[in-house]
C-alpha positions as CSV (number, residue, x, y, z in Angstrom):
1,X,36.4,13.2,7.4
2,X,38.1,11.2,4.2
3,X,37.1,12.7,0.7
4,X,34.0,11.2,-0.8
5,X,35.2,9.0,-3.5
6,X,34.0,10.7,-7.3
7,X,31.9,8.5,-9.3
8,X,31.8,8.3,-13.1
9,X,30.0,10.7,-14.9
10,X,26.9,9.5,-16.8
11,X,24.7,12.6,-17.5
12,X,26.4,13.2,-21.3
13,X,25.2,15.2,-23.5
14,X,24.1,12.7,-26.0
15,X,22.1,11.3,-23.1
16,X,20.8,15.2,-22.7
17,X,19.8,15.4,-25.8
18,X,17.6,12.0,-26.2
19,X,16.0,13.1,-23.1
20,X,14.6,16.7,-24.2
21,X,13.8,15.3,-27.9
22,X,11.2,12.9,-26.4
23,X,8.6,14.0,-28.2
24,X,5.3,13.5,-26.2
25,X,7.4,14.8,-23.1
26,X,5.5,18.2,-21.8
27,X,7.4,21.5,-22.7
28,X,8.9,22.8,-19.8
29,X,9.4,19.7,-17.7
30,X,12.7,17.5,-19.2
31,X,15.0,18.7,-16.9
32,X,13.3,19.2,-13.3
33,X,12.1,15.4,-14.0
34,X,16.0,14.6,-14.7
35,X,17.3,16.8,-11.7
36,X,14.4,14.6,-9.8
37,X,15.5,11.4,-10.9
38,X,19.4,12.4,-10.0
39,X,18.4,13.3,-6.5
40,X,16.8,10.5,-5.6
41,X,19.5,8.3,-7.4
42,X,22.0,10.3,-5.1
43,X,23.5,12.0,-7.9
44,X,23.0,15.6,-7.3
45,X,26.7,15.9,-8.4
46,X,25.4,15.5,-12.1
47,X,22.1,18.2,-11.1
48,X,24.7,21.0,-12.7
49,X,25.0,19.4,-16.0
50,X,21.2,19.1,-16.3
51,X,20.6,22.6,-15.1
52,X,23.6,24.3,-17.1
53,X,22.1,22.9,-20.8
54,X,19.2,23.9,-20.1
55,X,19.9,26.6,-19.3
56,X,21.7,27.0,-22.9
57,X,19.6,25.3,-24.8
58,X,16.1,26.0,-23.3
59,X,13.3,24.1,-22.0
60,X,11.5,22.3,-25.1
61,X,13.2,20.0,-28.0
62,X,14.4,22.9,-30.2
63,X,17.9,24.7,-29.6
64,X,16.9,28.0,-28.1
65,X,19.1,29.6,-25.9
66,X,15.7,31.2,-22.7
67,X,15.8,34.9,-21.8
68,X,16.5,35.6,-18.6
69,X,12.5,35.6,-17.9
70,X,12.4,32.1,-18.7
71,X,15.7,30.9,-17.2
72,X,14.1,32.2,-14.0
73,X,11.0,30.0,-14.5
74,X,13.1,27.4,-15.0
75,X,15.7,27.7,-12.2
76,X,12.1,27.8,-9.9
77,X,10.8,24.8,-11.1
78,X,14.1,22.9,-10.7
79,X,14.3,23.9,-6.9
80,X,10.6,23.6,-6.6
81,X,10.7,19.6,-8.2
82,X,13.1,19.2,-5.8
83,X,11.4,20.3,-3.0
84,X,8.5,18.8,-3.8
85,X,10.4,15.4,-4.3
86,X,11.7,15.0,-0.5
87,X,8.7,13.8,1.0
88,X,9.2,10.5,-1.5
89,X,12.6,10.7,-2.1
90,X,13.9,11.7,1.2
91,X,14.9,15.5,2.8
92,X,19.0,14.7,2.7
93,X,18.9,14.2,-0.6
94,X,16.7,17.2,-1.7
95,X,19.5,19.1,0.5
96,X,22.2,17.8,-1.5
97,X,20.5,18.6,-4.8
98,X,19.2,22.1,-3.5
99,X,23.0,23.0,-2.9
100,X,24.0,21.3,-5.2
101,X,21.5,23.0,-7.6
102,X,22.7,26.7,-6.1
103,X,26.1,26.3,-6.9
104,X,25.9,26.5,-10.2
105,X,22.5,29.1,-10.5
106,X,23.3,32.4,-11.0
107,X,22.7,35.0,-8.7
108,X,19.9,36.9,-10.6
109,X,18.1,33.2,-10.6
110,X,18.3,32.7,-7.1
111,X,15.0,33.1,-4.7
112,X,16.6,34.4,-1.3
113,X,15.4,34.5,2.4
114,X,12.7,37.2,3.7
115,X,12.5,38.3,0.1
116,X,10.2,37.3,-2.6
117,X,8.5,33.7,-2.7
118,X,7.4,32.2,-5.7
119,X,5.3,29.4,-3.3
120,X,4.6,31.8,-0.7
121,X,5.0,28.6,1.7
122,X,6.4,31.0,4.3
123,X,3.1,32.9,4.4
124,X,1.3,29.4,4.3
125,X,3.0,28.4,7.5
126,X,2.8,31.0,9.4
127,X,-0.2,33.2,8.5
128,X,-3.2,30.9,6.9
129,X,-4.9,28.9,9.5
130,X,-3.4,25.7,8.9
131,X,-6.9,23.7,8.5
132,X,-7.3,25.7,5.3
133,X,-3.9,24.4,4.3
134,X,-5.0,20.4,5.4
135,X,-8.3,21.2,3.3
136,X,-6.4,22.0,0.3
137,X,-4.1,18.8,0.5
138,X,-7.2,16.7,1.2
139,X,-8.3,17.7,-2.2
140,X,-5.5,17.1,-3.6
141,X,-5.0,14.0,-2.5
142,X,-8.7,12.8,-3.1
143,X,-8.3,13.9,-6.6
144,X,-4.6,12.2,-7.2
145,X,-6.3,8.6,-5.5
146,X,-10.0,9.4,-6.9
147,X,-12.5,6.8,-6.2
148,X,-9.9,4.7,-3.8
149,X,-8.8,8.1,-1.8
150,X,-10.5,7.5,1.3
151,X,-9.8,3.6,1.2
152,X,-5.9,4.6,0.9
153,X,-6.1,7.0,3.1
154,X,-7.4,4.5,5.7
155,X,-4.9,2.2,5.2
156,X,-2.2,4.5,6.5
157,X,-4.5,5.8,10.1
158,X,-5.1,1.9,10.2
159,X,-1.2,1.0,10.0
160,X,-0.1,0.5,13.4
161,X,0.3,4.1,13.8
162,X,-2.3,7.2,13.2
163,X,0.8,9.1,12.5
164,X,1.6,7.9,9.3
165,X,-2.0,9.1,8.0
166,X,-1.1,12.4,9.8
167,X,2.6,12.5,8.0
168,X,0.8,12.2,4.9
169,X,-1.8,14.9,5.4
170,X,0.8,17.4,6.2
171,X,3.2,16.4,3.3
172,X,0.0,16.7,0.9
173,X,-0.9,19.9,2.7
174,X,2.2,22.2,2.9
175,X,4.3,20.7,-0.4
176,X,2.2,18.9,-2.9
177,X,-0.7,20.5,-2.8
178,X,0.9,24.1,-3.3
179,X,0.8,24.7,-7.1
180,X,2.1,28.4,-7.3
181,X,5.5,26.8,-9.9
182,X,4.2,23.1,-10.3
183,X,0.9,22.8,-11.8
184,X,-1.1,19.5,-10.5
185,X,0.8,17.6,-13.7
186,X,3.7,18.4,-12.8
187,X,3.5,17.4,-9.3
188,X,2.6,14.3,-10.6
189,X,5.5,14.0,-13.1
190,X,7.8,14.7,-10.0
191,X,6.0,11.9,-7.9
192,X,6.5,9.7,-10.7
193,X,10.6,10.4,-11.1
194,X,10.9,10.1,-7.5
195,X,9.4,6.6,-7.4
196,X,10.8,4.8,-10.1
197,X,14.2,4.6,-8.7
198,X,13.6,3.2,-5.4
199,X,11.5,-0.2,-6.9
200,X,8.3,0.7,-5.0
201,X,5.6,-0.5,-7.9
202,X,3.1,-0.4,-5.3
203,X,3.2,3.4,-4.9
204,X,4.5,4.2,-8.3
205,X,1.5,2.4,-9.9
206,X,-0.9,4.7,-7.2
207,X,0.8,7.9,-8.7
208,X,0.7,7.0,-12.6
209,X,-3.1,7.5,-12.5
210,X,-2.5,9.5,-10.1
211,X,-0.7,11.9,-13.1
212,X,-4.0,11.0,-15.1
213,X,-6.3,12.3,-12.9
214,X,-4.1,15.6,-12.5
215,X,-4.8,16.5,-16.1
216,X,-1.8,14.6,-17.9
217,X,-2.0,12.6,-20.6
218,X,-1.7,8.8,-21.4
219,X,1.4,9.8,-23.6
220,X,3.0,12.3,-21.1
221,X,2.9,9.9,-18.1
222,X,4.0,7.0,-20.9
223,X,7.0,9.7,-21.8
224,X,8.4,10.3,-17.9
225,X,8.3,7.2,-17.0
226,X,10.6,6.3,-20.3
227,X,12.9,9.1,-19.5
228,X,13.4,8.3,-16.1
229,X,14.0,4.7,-16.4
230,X,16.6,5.6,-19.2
231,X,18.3,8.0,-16.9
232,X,18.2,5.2,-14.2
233,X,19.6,2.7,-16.7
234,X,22.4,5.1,-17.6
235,X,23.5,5.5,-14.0
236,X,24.1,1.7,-13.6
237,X,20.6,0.7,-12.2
238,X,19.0,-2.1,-14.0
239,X,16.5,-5.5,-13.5
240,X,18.0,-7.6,-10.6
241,X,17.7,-11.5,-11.1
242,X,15.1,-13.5,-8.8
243,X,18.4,-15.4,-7.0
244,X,19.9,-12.1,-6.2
245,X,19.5,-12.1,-2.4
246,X,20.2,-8.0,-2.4
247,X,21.6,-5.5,-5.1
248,X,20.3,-2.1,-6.6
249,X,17.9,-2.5,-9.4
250,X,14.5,-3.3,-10.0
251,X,12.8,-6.6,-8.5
252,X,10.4,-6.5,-11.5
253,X,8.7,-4.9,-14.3
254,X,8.4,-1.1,-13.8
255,X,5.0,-0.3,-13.2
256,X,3.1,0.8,-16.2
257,X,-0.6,2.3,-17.6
């Protein structure tokens, strides 16, 4: 198999920095809504830079170098962002992010098998009853789509296939709904990073509220979605012209509030 070919760096640290001093941006959520936004742009190769300063530098807009307490909260909600974004985003490149992610955690950061879990999604699939499990994803999704929830809903059983409304059940059942690391925000945040990249308004716009109704604010949602774009325009992506018959960018205005 031939080497994969390196692309440029883009992640700099001058980039890093004008993403964590956003100042309506949540504390504790600048850099799993970057490591997002680089796995979905198949970049998990710049996941360690994100991970490393922040690591060093800590989780908010001040210089803080986290205890190991901390670094351990943050090295969950990385993985657990990441997770959480391959139902939108797509399970290879969670993988590539995960490991790419692992390789550069230390060991005392790491989560390993049959030990502790921070989700306890092992437990949840095979020990709770898995109706209580579709319950609690029904719930979340009613309150993500509020008053259009069952109309949306019915739009994917009604799409050619039942499975699709079935798909979604179990990915709002078993990922998004489990808010152990994540709160309900933050899901939201992630949803929000993983959309913008792939030029899908009509879902993105869905999710915005979405983030509303999930207990964010006007300004926070207003503050992801202008960090991710900027990470997306630093990559290379950027508006594609109406006579371009194909390219990577953005067919139109990102969605907005």
């Amino acid at each position: 198999m031939p080497p994969v070919n390196k692309l440029p760096a883009f992640v700099t640290p001058a980039l890093l920095s004008s993403i964590r001093g956003h100042p309506q941006l949540p504390h504790h959520s600048w850099y799993f809504i970057a490591g997002v936004t680089l796995s979905v742009l198949n970049r998990p190769d710049e996941i360690a830079n994100v991970f490393q300063h922040a690591l060093e530098t800590g989780p908010g807009r001040t210089d803080a170098k986290p205890e190991h307490g901390e670094q351990l909260q943050m090295a969950r909600k990385m993985r657990e962002a990441l997770v959480k974004a391959a139902p939108i985003g797509g399970l290879p490149k969670a993988i590539n992010a995960l490991f790419a992610l692992k390789a550069v955690t230390p060991p005392a950061l790491l989560d390993e098998p049959l030990a502790y879990s921070p989700t306890s999604r092992p437990v949840e699939v095979y020990d709770v009853p898995p109706s209580r499990i579709l319950h609690r994803g029904q719930i979340f999704f009613d309150k993500v789509y509020g008053k259009v929830s069952k109309r949306v809903m019915g739009q994917m059983d009604r799409s050619g296939t039942e499975d699709l409304g079935i798909t979604a059940r179990l990915m709002y059942g078993y990922i998004l709904s489990n808010t152990s690391v994540l709160t309900a925000a933050e899901s939201s945040f992630v949803l929000v990073a993983g959309l913008i990249p792939q030029d899908v308004n009509p879902q993105l716009k869905g999710h915005l509220k979405g983030a509303l109704n999930n207990g964010a604010t006007i300004e926070e949602v207003k503050a992801v979605r202008e960090i991710v774009i900027r990470i997306c325009e630093a990559s290379g992506m950027t508006k594609v012209g109406e006579t371009v018959a194909g390219g990577w960018g953005w067919r139109g205005e990102v969605a907005n509030l």
